[in-house]
LUMLOBA-623771 format. One record per residue: x, y, z of N, C-alpha, C, O in turn; residue number from 1; residue in one letter; chain. Coordinates in nm, 4 decimals, decimal comma, always signed. Layout:
! residues N
<neast = X nnorth = Y nup = Z caeast = X canorth = Y caup = Z ceast = X cnorth = Y cup = Z oeast = X onorth = Y oup = Z seq = NUM type = A mol = A>
...
***
This chain:
! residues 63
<neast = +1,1541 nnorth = -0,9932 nup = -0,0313 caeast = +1,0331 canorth = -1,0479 caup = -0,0896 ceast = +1,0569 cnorth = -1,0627 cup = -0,2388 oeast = +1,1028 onorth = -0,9660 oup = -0,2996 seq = 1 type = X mol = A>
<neast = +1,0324 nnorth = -1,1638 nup = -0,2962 caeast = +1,0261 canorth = -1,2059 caup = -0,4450 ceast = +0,9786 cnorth = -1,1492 cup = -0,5289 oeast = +0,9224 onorth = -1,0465 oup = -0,4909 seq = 2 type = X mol = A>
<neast = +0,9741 nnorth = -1,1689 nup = -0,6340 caeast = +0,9416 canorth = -1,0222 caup = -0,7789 ceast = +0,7581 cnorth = -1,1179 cup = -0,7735 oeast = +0,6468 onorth = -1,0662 oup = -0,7636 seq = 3 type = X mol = A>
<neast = +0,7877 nnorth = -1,2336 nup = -0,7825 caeast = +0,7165 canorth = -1,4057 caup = -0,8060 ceast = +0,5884 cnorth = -1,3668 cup = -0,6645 oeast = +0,4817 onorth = -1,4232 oup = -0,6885 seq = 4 type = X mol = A>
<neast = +0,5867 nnorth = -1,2955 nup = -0,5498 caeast = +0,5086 canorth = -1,2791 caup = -0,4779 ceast = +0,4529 cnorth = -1,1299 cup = -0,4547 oeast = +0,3436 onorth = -1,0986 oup = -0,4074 seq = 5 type = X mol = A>
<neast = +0,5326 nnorth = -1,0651 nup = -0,4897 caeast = +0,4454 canorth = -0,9534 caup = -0,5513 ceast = +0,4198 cnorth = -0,9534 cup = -0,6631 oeast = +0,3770 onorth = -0,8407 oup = -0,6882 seq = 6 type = X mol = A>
<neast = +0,4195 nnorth = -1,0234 nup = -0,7648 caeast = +0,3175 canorth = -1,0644 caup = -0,9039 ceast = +0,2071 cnorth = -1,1097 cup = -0,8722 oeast = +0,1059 onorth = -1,0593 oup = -0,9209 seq = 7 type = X mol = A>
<neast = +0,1998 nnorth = -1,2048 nup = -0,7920 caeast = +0,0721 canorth = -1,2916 caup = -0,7364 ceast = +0,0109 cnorth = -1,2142 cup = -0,6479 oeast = -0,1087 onorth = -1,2384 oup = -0,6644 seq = 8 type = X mol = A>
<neast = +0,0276 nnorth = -1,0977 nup = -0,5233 caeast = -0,0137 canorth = -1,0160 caup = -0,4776 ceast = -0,0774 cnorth = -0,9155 cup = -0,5408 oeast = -0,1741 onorth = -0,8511 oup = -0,5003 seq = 9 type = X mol = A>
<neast = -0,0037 nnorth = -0,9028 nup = -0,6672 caeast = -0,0345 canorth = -0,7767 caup = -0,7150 ceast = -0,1409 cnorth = -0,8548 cup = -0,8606 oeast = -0,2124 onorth = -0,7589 oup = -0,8897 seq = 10 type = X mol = A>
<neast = -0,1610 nnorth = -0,9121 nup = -0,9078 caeast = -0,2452 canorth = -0,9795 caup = -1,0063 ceast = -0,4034 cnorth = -1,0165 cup = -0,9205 oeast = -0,5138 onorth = -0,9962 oup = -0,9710 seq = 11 type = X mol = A>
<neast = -0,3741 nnorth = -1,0871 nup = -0,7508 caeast = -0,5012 canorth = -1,0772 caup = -0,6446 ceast = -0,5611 cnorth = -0,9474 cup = -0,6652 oeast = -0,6614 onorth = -0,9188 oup = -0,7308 seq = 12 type = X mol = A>
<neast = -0,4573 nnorth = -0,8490 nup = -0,5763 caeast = -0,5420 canorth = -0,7277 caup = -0,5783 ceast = -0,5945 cnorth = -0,6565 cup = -0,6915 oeast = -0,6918 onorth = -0,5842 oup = -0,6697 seq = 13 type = X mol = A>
<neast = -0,5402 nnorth = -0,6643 nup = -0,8302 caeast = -0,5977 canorth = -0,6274 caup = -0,9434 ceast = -0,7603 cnorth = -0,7317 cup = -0,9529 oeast = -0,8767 onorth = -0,6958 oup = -0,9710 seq = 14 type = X mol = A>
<neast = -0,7151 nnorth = -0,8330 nup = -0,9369 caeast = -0,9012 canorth = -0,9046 caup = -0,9269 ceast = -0,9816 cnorth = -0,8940 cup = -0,8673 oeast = -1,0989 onorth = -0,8916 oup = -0,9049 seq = 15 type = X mol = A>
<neast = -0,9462 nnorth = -0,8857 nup = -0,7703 caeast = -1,0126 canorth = -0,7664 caup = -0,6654 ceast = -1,0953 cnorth = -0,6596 cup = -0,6930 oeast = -1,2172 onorth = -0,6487 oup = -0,7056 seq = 16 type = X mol = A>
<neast = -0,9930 nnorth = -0,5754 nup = -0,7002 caeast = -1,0630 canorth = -0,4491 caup = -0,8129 ceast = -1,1438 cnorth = -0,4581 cup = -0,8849 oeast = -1,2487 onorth = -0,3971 oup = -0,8643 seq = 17 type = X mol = A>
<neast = -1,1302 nnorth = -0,5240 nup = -0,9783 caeast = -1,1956 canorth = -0,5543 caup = -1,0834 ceast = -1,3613 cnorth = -0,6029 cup = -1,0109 oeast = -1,4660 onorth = -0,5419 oup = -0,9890 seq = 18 type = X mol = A>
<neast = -1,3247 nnorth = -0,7113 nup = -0,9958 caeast = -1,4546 canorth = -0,7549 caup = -0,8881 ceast = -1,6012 cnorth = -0,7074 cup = -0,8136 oeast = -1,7232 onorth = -0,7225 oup = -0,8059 seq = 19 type = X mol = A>
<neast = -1,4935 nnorth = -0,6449 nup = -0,7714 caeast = -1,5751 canorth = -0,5097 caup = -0,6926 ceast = -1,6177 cnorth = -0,3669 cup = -0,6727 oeast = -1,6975 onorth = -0,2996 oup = -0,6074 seq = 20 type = X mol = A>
<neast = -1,4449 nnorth = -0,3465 nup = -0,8377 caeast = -1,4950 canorth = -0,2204 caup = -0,8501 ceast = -1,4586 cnorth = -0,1168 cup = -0,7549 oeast = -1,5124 onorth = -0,0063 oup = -0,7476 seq = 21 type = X mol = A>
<neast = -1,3773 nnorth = -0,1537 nup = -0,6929 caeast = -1,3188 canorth = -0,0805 caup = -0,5367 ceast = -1,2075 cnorth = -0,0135 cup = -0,5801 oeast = -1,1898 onorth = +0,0028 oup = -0,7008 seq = 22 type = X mol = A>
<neast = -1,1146 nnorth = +0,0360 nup = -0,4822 caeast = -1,0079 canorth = +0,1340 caup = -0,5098 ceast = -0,8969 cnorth = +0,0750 cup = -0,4294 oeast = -0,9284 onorth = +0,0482 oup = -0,3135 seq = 23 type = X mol = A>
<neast = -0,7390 nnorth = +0,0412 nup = -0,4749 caeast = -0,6937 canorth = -0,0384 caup = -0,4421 ceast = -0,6615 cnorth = -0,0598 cup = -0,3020 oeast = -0,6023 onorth = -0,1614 oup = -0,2655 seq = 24 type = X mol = A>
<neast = -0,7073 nnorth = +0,0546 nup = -0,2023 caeast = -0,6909 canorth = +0,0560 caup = -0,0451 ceast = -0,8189 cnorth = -0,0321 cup = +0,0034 oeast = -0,8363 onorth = -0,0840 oup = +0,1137 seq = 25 type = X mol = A>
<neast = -0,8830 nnorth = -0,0334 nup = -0,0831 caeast = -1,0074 canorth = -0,1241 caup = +0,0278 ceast = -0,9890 cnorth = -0,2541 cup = -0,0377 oeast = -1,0355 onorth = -0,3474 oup = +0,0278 seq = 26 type = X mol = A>
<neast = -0,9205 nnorth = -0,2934 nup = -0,1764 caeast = -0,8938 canorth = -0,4326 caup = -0,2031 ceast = -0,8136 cnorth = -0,4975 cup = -0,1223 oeast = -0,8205 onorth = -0,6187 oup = -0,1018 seq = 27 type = X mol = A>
<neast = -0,7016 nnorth = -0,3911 nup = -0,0524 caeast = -0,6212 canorth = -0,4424 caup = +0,0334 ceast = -0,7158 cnorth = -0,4812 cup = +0,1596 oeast = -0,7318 onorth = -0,5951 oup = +0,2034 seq = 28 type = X mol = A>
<neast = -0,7700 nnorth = -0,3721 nup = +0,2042 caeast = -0,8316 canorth = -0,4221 caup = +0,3236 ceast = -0,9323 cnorth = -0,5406 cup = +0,3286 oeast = -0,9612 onorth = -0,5916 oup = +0,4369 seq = 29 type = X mol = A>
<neast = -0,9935 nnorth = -0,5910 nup = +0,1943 caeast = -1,0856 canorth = -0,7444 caup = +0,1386 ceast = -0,9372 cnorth = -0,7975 cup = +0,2001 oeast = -0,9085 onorth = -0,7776 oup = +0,3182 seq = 30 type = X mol = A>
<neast = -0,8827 nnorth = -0,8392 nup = +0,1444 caeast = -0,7731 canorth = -0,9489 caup = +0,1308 ceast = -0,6962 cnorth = -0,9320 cup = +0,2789 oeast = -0,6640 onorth = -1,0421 oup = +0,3236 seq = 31 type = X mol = A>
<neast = -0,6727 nnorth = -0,8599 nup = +0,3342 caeast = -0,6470 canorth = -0,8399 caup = +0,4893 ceast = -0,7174 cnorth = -0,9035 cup = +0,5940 oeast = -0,6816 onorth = -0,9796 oup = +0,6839 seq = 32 type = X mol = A>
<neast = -0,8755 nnorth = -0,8320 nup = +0,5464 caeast = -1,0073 canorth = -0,9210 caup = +0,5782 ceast = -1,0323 cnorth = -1,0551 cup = +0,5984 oeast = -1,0918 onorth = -1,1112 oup = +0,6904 seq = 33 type = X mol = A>
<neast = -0,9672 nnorth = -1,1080 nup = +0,4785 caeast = -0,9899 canorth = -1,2698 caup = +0,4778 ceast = -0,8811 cnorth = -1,3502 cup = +0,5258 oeast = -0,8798 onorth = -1,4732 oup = +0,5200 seq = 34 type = X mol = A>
<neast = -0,7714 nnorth = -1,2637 nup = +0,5828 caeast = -0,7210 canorth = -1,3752 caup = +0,6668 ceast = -0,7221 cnorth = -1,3783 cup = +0,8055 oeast = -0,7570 onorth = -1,2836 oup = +0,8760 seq = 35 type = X mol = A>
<neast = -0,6798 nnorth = -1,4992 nup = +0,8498 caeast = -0,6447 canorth = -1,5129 caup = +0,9783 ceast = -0,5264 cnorth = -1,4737 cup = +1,0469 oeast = -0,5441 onorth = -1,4057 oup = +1,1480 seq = 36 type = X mol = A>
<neast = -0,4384 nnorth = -1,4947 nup = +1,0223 caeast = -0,3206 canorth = -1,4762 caup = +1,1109 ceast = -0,2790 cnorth = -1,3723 cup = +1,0780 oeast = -0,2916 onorth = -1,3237 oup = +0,9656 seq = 37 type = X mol = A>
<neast = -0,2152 nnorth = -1,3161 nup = +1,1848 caeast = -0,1786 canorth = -1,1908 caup = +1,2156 ceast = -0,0512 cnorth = -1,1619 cup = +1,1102 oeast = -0,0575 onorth = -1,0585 oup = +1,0437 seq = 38 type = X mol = A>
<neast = +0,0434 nnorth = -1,2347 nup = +1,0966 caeast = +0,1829 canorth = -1,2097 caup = +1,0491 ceast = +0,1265 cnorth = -1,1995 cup = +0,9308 oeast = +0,1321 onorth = -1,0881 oup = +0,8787 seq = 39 type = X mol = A>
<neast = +0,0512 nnorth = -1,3199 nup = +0,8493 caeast = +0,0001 canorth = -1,3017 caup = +0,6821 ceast = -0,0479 cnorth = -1,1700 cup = +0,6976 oeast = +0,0198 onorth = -1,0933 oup = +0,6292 seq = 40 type = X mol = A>
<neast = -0,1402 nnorth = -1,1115 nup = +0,7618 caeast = -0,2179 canorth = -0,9811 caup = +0,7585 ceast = -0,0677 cnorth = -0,8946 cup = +0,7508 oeast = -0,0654 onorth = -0,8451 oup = +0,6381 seq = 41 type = X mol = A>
<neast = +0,0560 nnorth = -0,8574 nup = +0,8240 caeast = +0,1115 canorth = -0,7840 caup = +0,8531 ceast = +0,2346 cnorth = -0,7863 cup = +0,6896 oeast = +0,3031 onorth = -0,7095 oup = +0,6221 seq = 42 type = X mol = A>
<neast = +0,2075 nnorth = -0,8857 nup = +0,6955 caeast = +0,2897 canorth = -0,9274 caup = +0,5443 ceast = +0,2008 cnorth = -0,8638 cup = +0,4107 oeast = +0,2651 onorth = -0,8232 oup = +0,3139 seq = 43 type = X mol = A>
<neast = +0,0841 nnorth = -0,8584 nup = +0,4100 caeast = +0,0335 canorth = -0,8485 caup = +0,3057 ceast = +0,0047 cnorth = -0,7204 cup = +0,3137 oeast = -0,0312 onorth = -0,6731 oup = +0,2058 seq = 44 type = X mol = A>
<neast = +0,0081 nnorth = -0,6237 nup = +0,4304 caeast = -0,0118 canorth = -0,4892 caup = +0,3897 ceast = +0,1558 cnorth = -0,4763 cup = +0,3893 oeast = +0,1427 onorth = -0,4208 oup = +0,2801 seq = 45 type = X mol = A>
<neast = +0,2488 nnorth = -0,4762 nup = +0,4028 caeast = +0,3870 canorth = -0,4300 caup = +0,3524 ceast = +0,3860 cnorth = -0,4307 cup = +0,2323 oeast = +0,4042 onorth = -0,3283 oup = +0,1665 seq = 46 type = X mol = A>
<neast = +0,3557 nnorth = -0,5945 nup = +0,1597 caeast = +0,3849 canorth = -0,6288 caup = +0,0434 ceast = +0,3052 cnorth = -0,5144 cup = -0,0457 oeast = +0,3574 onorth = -0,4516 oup = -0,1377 seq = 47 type = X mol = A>
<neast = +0,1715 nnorth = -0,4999 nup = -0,0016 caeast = +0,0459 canorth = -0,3790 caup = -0,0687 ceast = +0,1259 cnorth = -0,2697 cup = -0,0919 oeast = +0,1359 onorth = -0,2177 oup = -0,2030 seq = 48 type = X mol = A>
<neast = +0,2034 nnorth = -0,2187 nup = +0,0412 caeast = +0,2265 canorth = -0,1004 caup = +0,0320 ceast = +0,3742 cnorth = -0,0741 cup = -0,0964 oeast = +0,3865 onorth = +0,0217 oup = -0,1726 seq = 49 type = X mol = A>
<neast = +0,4678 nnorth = -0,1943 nup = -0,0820 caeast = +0,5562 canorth = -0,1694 caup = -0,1370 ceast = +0,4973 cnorth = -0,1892 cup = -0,3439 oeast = +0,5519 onorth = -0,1270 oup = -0,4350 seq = 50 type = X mol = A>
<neast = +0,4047 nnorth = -0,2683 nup = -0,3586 caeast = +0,3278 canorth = -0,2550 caup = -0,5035 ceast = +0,2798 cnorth = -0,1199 cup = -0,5253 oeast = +0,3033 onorth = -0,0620 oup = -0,6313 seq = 51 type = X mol = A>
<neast = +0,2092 nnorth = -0,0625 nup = -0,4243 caeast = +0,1344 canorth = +0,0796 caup = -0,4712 ceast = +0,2900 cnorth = +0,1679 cup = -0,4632 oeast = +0,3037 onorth = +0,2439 oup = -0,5591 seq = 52 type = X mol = A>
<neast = +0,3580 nnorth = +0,1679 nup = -0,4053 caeast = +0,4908 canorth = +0,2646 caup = -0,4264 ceast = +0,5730 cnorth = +0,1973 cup = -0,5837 oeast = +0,6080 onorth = +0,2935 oup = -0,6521 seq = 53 type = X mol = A>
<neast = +0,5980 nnorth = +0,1034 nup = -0,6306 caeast = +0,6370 canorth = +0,0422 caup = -0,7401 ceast = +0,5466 cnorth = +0,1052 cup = -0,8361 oeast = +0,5948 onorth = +0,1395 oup = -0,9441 seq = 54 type = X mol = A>
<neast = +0,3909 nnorth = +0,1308 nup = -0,8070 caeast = +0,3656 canorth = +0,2045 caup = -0,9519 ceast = +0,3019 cnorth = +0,3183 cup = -0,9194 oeast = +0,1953 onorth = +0,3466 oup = -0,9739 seq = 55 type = X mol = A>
<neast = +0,3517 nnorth = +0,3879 nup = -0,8385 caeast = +0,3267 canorth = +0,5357 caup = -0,8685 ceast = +0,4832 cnorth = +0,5852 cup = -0,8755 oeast = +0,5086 onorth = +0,7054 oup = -0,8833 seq = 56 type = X mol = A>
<neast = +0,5710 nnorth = +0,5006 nup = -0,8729 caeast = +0,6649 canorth = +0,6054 caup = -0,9399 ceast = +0,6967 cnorth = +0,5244 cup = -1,0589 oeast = +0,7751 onorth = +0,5895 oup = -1,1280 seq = 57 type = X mol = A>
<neast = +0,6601 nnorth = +0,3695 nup = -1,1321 caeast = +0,6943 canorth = +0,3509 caup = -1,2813 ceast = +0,5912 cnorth = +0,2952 cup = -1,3682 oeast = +0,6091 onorth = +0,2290 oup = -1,4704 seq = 58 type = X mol = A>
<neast = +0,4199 nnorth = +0,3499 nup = -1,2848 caeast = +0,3501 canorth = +0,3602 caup = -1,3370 ceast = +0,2667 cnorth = +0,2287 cup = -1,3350 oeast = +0,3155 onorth = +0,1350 oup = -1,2716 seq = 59 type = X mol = A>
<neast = +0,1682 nnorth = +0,2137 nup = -1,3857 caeast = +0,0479 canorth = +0,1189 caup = -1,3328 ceast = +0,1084 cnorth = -0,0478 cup = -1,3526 oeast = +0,0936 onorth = -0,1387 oup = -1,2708 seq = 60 type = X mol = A>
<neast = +0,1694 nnorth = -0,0546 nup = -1,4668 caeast = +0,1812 canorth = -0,1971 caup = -1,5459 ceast = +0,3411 cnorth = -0,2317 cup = -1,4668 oeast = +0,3913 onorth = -0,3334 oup = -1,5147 seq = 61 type = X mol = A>
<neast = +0,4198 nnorth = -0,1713 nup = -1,3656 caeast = +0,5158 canorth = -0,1847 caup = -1,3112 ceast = +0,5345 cnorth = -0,3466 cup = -1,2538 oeast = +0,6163 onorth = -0,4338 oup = -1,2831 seq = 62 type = X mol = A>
<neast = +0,4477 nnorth = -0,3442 nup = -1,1821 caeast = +0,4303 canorth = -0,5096 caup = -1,1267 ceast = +0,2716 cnorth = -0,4807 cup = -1,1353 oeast = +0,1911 onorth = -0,5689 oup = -1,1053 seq = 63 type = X mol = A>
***
């Protein structure tokens, strides 16, 4: 997966947040929410998971 799609993943779920004010497990689950297909859904929680591991070990501004 691209640096270029987890930027854009990870800049969504920050608006998200922001948005709503939520905590970044239920922004994931909005954006999970709103799609349809199964593989995007299965893609976008990997991609989630591998951003929240990118900054808890080099910290928030990591990606």
């Amino acid at each position: 997966m691209s640096d270029t799609v987890l930027q854009s993943l990870a800049a969504e779920l920050d608006e998200i947040q922001a948005e709503r004010r939520c905590s970044f497990d239920d922004a994931v689950k909005v954006l999970i929410d709103e799609e349809t297909d199964s593989t995007v859904k299965a893609n976008t929680w990997i991609a989630s998971a591998m951003i929240e591991s990118l900054r808890d070990v080099f910290g928030p501004d990591a990606i």
